[in-house]
GUMISE-659582 format. One record per residue (C-alpha): residue in three letters; residue number from 1; x, y, z. Coordinates in steps of 0.25 Angstrom, whole numbers, plus 5000, padded with zeros to 4 digits. Layout:
GUMISE-659582
SITE residuo num   xx   yy   zz
SITE     ALA NUM    X    Y    Z
...
This chain:
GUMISE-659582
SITE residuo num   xx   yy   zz
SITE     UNK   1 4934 5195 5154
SITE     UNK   2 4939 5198 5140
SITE     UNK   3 4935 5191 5128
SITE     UNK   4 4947 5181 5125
SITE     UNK   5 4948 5178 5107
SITE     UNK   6 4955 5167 5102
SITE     UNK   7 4963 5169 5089
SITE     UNK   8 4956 5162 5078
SITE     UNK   9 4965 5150 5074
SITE     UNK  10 4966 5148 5059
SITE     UNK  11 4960 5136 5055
SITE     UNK  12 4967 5126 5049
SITE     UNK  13 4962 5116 5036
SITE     UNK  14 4968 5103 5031
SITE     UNK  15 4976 5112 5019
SITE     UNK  16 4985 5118 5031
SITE     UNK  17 4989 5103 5035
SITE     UNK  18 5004 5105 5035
SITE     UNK  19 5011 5099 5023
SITE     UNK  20 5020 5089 5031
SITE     UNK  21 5007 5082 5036
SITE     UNK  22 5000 5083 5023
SITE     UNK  23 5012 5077 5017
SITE     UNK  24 5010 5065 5028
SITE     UNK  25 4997 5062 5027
SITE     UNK  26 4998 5062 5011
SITE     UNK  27 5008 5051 5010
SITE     UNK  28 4998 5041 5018
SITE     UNK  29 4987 5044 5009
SITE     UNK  30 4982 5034 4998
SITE     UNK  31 4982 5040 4984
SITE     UNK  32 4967 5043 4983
SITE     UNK  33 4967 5051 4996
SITE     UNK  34 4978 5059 4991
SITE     UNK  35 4972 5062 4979
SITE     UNK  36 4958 5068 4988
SITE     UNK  37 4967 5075 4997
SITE     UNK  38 4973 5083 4986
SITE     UNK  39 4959 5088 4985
SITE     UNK  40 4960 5094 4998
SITE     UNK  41 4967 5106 4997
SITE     UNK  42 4979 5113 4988
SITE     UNK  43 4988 5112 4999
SITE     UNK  44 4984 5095 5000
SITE     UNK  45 4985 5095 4983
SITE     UNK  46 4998 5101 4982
SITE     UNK  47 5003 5090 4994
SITE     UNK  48 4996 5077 4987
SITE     UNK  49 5006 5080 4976
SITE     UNK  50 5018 5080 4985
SITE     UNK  51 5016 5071 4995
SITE     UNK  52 5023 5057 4993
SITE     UNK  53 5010 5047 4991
SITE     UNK  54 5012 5034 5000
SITE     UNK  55 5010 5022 4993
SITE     UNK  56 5000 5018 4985
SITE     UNK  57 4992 5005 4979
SITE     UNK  58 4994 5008 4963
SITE     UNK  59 4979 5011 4958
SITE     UNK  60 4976 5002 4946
SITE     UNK  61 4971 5012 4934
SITE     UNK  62 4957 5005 4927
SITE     UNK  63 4951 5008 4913
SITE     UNK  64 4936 5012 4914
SITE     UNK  65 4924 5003 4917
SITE     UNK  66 4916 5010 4908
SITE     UNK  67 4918 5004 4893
SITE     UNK  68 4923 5014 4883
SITE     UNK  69 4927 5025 4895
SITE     UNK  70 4941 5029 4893
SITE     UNK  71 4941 5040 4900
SITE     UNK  72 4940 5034 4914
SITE     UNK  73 4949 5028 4924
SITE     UNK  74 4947 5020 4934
SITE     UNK  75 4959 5019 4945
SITE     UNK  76 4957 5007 4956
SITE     UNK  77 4963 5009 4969
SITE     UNK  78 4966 4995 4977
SITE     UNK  79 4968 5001 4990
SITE     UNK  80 4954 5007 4990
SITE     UNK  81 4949 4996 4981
SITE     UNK  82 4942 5008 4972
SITE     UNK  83 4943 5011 4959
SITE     UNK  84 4943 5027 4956
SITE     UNK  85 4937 5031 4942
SITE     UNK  86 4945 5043 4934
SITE     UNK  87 4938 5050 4922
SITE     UNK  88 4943 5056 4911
SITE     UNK  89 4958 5053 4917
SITE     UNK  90 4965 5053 4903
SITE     UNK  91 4957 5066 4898
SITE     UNK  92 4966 5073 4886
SITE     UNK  93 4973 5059 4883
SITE     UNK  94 4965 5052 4874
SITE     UNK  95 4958 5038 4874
SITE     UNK  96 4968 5029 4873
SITE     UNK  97 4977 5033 4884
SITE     UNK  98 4988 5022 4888
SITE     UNK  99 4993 5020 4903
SITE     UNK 100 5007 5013 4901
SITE     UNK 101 5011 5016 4915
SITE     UNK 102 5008 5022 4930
SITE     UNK 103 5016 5026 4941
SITE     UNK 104 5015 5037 4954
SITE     UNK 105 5000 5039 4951
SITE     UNK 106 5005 5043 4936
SITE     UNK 107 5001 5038 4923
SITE     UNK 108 5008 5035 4910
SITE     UNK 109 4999 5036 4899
SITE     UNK 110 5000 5035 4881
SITE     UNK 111 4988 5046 4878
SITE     UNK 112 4982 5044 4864
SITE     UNK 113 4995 5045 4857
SITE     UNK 114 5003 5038 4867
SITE     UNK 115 5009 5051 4871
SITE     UNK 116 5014 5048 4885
SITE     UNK 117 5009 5057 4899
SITE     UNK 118 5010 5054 4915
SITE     UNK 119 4995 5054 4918
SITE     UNK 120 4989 5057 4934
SITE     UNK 121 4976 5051 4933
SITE     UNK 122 4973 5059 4946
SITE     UNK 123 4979 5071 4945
SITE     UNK 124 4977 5070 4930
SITE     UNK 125 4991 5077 4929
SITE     UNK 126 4997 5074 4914
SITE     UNK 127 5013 5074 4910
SITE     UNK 128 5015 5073 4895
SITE     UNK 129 5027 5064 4892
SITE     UNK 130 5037 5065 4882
SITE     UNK 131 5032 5057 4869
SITE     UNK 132 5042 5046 4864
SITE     UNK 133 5053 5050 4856
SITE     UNK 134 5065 5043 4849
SITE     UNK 135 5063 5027 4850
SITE     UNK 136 5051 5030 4858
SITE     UNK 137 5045 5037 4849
SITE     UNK 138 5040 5025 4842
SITE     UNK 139 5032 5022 4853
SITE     UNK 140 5023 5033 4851
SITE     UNK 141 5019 5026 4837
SITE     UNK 142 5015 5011 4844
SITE     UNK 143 5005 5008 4852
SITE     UNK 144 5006 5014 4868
SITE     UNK 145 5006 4999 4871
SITE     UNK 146 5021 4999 4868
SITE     UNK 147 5024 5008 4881
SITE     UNK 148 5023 4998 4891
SITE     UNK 149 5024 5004 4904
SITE     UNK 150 5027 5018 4909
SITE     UNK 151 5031 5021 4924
SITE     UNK 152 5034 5032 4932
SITE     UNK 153 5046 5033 4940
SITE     UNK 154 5042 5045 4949
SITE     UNK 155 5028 5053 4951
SITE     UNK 156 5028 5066 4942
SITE     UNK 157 5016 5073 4952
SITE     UNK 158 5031 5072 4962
SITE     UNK 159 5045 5073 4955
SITE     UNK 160 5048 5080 4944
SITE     UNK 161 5059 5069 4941
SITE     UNK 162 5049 5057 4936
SITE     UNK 163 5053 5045 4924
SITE     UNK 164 5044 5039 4917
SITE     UNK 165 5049 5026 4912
SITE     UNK 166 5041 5017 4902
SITE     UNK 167 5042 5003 4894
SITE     UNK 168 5041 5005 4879
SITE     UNK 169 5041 4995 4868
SITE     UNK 170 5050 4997 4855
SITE     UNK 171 5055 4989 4847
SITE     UNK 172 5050 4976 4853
SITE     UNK 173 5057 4979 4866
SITE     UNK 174 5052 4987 4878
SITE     UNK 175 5061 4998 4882
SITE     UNK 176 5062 5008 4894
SITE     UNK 177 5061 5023 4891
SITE     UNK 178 5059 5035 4902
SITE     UNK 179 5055 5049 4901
SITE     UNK 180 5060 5058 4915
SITE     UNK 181 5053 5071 4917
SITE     UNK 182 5060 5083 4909
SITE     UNK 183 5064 5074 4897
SITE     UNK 184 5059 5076 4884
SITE     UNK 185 5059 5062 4878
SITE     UNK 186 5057 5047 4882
SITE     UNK 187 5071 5041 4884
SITE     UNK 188 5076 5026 4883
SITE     UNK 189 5081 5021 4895
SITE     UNK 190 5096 5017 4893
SITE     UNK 191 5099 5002 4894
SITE     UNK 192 5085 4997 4895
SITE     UNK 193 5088 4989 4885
SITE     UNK 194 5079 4976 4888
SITE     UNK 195 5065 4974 4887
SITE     UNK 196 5056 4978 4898
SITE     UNK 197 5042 4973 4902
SITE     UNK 198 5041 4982 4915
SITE     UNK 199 5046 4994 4924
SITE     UNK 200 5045 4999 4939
SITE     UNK 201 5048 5011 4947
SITE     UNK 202 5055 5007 4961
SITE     UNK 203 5063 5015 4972
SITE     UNK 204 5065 5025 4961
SITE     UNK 205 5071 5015 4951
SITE     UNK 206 5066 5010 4938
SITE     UNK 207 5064 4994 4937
SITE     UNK 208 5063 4988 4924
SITE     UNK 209 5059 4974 4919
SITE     UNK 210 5065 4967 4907
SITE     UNK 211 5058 4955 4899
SITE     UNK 212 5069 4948 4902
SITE     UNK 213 5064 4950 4916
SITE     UNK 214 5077 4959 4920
SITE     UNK 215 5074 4971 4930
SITE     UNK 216 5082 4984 4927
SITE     UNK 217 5082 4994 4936
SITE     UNK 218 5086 5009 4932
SITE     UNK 219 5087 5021 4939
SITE     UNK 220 5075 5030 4940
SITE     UNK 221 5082 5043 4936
SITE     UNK 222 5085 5041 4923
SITE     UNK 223 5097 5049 4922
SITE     UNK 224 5104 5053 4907
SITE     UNK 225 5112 5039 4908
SITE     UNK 226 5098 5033 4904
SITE     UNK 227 5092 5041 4893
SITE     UNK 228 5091 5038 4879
SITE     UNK 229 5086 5047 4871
């Protein structure tokens, strides 16, 4: 009886799951577990940057426990009930870095000289923003207390086309200005002309809260009829 062989099948590994499926079982990850599974391969990394994340519980960002450590940050998780302990997070940025804002996983931050960047804690990917110029540029010369709040209207780790929108103090008011990725300066938006204590991104629109308790909504794509220079 003659010897009957099988062809050898090929076998296969978790980096050949196809990317359809991948992308599926990405989006119904939490956060922490798409961070591991970045790890696993440079098929699964280069998937964890594109896949939509699904919703998230914001994590709350902690200073150190440990007195005088300022270069630790501690991140606490309320889904998991765990706080997460990053060092060296700010490294090349000074001391006295300022968080004025957070959106999409991003930081905005003031380094030691209130230079502006977008900061990943985790991926520890840095974008320099343009410095303040014109009206703004005064605000290089105060303290980074009169920037009150900084947000993000779109993830830069997945659009190219991201606004960042912040609250600044001048002039005893509190102004809107937005930088949009390709510009070279800061720019005033056009017709904010009240005083503002607060601002949110929603459904791709940009909410923004007066003192006189007023809520303006602009569009989020900034187009030339708003700018300012």
């Amino acid at each position: 009886m003659p010897n009957m062989t099988h062809p050898h099948k090929k076998r296969r590994t978790i980096s050949d799951l196809p990317t359809e499926v991948l992308d599926i079982i990405l989006t119904k990850l939490p956060f922490v577990d798409t961070i591991r599974s970045s790890a696993v391969c440079s098929s699964w990394n280069s998937a964890t940057t594109q896949a939509p994340l699904c919703p998230q519980t914001p994590w709350l960002m902690l200073p150190s426990d440990q007195e005088h450590d300022f270069t630790t940050c501690r991140f606490f998780n309320l889904a998991e009930n765990k706080i997460y302990k990053m060092k060296n997070v700010f490294e090349g940025l000074g001391y006295d870095v300022w968080c004025v804002g957070s959106s999409h996983g991003w930081l905005v931050i003031l380094d030691d000289e209130a230079n502006p960047h977008l900061f990943n804690p985790f991926s520890r990917v840095q974008i320099q923003l343009p410095l303040f110029t014109n009206e703004l540029a005064n605000v290089n010369n105060l303290r980074k207390s009169f920037i009150t709040k900084a947000i993000l209207l779109a993830d830069p780790s997945r659009s190219n086309d991201f606004v960042v929108v912040m609250i600044y103090d001048y002039d005893f008011a509190s102004r809107l200005a937005f930088y949009k990725q390709g510009d070279k300066t800061w720019t005033k938006l056009v017709g904010a002309n009240q005083d503002y204590c607060d601002i949110i991104c929603h459904d791709n629109q940009l909410y923004a809260l007066a003192d006189n308790r007023s809520v303006e909504v602009w569009i989020s794509k900034f187009s030339d009829e708003n700018h300012e220079h």
